[in-house]
C-alpha positions in Angstrom: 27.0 130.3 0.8 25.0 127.1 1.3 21.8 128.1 -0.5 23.7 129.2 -3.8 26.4 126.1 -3.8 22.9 124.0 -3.2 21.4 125.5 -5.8 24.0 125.4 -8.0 24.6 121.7 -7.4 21.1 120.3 -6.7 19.2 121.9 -9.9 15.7 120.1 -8.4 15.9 122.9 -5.5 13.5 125.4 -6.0 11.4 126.1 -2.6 14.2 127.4 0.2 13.5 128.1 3.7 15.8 130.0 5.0 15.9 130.4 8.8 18.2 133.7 10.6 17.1 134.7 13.9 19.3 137.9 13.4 17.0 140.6 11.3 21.4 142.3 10.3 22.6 139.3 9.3 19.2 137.9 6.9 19.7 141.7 5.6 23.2 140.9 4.5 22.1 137.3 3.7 19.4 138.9 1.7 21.8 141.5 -0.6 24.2 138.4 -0.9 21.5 136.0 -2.5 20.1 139.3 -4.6 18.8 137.3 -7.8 18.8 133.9 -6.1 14.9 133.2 -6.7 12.6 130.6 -4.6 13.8 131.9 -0.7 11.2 132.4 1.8 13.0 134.1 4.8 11.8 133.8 8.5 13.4 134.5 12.0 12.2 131.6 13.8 11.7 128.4 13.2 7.6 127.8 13.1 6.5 123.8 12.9 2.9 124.8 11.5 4.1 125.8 8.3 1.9 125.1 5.8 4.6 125.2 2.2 6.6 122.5 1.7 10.2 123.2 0.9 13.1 121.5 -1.2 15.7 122.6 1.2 15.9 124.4 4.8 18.9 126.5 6.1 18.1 127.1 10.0 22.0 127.5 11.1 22.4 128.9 14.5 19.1 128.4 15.1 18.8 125.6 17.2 21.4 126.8 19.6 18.6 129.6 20.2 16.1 126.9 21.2 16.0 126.9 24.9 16.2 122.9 25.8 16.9 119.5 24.5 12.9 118.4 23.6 12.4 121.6 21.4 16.0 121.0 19.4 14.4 117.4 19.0 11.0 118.3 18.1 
């Protein structure tokens, strides 16, 4: 997985977003990373966050954004 291999190889990671508009899959994702420590989960992107974060994991989720300006933005 992408968050543990970064983590694993990147030791400066500590804040993860982690972005899965599916609410099965970020369970699975969720029992998978059990132990893995630092991951805020969300289903949706959200540009007003207000945490800063070491890495982001948002795949899929711009192929849910409707047009090109909001996959750009």
């Amino acid at each position: 997985m992408i968050i543990r291999s970064s983590k694993e190889t990147f030791k400066s990671i500590n804040e993860i977003l982690a972005v899965e508009p599916s609410t099965a899959m970020m369970n699975v994702a969720m029992d998978l990373l059990d132990g893995v420590n630092g991951i805020t989960w969300r289903r949706f992107l959200n540009e007003n966050l207000e945490n800063k974060y070491d890495l982001v994991v948002a795949t899929y989720v711009l192929n849910e954004l409707t047009n090109v300006q909001e996959r750009l933005r």
